[in-house]
ZAMARGU-4260 file (C-alpha; in steps of 0.2 Angstrom, whole numbers, plus 5000, padded with zeros to 4 digits):
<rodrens>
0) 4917/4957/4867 | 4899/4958/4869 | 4892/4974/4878 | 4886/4967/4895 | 4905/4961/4897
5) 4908/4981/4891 | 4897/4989/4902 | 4901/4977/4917 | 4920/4983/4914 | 4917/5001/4912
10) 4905/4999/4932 | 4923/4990/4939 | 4933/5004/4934 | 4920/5018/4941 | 4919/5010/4957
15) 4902/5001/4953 | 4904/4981/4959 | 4887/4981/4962 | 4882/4991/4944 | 4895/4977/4938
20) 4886/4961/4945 | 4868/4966/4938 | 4876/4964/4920 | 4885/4946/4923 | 4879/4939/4938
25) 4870/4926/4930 | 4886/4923/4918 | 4897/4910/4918 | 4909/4912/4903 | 4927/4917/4907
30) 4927/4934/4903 | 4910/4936/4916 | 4919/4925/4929 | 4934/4936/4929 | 4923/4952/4931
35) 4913/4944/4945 | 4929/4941/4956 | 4934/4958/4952 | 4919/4963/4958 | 4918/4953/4974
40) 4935/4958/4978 | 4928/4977/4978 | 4914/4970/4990 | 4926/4962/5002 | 4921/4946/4997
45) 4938/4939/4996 | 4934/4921/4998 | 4924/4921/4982 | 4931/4932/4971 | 4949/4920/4972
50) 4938/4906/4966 | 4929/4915/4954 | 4945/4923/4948 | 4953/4904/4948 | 4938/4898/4939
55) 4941/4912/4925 | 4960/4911/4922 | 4957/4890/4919 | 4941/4894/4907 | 4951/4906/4895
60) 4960/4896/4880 | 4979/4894/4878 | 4978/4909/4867 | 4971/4922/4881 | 4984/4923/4889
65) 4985/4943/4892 | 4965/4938/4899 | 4974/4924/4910 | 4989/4935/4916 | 4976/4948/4921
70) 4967/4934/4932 | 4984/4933/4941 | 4985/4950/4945 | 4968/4952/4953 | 4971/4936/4962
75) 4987/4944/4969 | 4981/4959/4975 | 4967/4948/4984 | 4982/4940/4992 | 4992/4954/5000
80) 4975/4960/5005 | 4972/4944/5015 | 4988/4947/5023 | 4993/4929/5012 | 5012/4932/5011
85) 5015/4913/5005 | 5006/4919/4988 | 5020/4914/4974 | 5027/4931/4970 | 5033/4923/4954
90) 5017/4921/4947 | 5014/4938/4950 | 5030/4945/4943 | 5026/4931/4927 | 5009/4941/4924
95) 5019/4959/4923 | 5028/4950/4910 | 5015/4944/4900 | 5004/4960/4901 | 5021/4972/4895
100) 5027/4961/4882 | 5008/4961/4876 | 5006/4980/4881 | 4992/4980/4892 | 5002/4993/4901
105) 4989/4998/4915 | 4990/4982/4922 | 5008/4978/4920 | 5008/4995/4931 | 4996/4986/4942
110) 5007/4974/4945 | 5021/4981/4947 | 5012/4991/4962 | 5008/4975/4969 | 5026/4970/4971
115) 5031/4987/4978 | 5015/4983/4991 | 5024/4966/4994 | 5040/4971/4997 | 5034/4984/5009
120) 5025/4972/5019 | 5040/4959/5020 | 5050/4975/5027 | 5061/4975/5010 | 5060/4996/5006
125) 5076/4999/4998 | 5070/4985/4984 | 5053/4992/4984 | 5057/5010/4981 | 5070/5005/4966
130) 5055/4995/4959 | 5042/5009/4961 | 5055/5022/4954 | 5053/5009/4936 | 5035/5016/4935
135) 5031/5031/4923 | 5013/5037/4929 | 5012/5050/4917 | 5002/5038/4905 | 4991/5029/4916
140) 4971/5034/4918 | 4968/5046/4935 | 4964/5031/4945 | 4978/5021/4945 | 4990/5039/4945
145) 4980/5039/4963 | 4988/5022/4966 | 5005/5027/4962 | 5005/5043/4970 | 4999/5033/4987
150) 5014/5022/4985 | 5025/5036/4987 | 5016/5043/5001 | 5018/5028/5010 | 5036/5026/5006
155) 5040/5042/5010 | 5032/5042/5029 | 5040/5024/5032 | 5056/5036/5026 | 5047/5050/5039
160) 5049/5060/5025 | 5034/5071/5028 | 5035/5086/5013 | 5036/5072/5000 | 5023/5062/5009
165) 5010/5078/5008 | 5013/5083/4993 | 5013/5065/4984 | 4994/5065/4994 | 4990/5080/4986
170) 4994/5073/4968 | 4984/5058/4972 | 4969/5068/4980 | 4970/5079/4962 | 4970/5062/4952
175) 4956/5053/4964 | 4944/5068/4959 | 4949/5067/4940 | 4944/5049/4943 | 4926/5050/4950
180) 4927/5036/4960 | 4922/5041/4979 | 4931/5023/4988 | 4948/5032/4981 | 4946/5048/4987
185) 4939/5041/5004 | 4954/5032/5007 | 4968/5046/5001 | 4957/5056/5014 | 4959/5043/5028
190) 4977/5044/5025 | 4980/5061/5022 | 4971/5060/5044 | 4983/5050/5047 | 4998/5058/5044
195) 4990/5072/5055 | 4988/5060/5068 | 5001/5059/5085 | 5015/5047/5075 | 5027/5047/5094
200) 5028/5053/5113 | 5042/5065/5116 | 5048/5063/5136 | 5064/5077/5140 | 5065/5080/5160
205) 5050/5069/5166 | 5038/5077/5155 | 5030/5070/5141 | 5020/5074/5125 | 5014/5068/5108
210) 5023/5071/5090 | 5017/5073/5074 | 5027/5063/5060 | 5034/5081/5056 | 5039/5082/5072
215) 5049/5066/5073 | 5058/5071/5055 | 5063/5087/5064 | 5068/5081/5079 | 5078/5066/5069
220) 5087/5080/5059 | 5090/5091/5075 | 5109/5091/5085 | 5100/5082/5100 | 5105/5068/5107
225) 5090/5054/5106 | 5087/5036/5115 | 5074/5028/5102 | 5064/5019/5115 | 5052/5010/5100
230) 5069/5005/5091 | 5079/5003/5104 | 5092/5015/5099 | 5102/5030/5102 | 5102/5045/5087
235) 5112/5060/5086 | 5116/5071/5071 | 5113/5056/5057 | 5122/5044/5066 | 5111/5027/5074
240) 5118/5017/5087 | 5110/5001/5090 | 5114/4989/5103 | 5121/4973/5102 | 5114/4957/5108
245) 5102/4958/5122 | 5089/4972/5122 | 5094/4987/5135 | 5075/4989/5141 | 5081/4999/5155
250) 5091/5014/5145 | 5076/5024/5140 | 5071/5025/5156 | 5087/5029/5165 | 5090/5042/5150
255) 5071/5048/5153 | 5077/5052/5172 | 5093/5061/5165 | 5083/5071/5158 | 5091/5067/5139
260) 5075/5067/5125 | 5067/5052/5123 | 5057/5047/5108 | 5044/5032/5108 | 5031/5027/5098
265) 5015/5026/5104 | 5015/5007/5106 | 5032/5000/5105 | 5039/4986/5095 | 5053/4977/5105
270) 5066/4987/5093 | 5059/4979/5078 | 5055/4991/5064 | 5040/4981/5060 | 5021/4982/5059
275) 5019/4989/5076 | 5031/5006/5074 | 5023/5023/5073 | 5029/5027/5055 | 5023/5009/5048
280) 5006/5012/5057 | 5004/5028/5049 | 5009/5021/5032 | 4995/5008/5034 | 4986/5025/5034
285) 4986/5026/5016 | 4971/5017/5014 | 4963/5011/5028 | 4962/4993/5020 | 4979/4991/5008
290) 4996/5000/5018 | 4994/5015/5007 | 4987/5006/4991 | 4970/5009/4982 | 4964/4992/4982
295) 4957/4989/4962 | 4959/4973/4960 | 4964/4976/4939 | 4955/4981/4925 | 4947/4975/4912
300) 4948/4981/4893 | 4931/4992/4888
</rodrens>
């Protein structure tokens, strides 16, 4: 490997696209190509860095193939951060594969982080937090500990489990320093605001005022009997009752003038647990730009 490709490598994994760009911009061998879509992808360029990246996997040889599995990860992430769910996540889950069985272990990580991302979109946490639990951060450079540690933060508050939330921030804010790169720490930073932000509106007896996702955990663990107005259902000492069929609209309200605590989101979702709920909407907090994932687009070998 040459030392332009070397030092355009080592700029992608500072942070640096544009330190990157100077070095093999005018390049258009695979390994440059790949390392120019990276790049892009930093810049927000996502458009250009899928063709570049497509470009690069079809100029490595038959005998790259941890070069071309690397080109499928980055080319991934570019996906789920262009909100493309139709992406085949069989590619994806082929390139971890390819980069464990050749032991290129930081992105095999990568990738598996990028499942977890996708499963977490699709609305499938149960399967993405057995498959986050397969990852051992413990060897993985301080960046991409940064990027686990905001996985857990972000499953946890979809959980509303606020104390495991805080203190997996405060392991990624640690690992974002270690790192050096100021993008990562701006967005554990942005999350970290959003999880102090109002998650819910509390209304008992007429009267009405905002929650913090601590709140809702506490209230969800309290004896009180709850109409879930975003989810459209009624909670009481761990026990969820949903209704069937046809959405009551009118019960929060007619449990509102009872006077019984009524817990609603600050936009509602029509009883869907989707994108629109308070706790996903904080989750998204986790990086203003990747529901609670450092985008990194991979890495390439210095």
């Amino acid at each position: 490997m040459d030392s332009l490709i070397t030092a355009a490598a080592r700029a992608l994994a500072a942070g640096d696209p544009l330190g990157a760009l100077n070095r093999v911009a005018l390049r258009d061998d695979a390994p440059a190509l790949a390392l120019r879509g990276i790049a892009m992808a930093q810049l927000g360029d996502l458009v250009r860095a899928k063709a570049l990246l497509r470009r690069a996997a079809r100029a490595f040889g038959p005998k790259e193939a941890v070069a071309r599995a690397r080109c499928v990860v980055a080319e991934a992430e570019i996906a789920l951060a262009s909100r493309d769910l139709g992406w085949p996540a069989k590619a994806l889950v082929a390139a971890r594969v390819t980069l464990e069985a050749r032991g290129d272990w930081v992105n095999a990580a990568h990738a598996r982080h990028l499942e977890v991302r996708r499963l977490l979109l699709i609305g499938r946490l149960d399967e993405a937090e057995r498959k986050l639990a397969d990852v051992d951060p413990s060897p993985l450079p301080p960046a991409w500990k940064a990027v686990h540690e905001l996985a857990v933060a972000g499953i946890a508050m979809r959980r509303i489990r606020t104390k495991t939330a805080r203190a997996a921030l405060v392991r990624a804010a640690q690992a974002a320093r270690d790192a050096g790169i100021p993008a990562l720490t701006a967005e554990i930073e942005s999350a970290s605001l959003a999880l102090d932000a109002p998650a819910a509106r509390l209304m008992v007896d007429g009267r009405e005022r905002p929650l913090l996702l601590d709140d809702v955990e506490a209230l969800l663990a309290s004896k009180a009997l709850i109409v879930d107005a975003c989810r459209h259902a009624v909670r009481h000492a761990g026990t969820v009752v949903s209704p069937g069929g046809r959405c009551c609209s009118r019960s929060p309200a007619r449990s509102a003038r009872r006077g019984l605590p009524m817990c609603r989101g600050r936009r509602c979702s029509g009883g869907r647990s989707g994108p629109g709920t308070p706790t996903n909407r904080i989750a998204r907090g986790c990086g203003s730009r990747s529901d609670g994932f450092a985008r990194r687009f991979g890495s390439w070998p210095t």
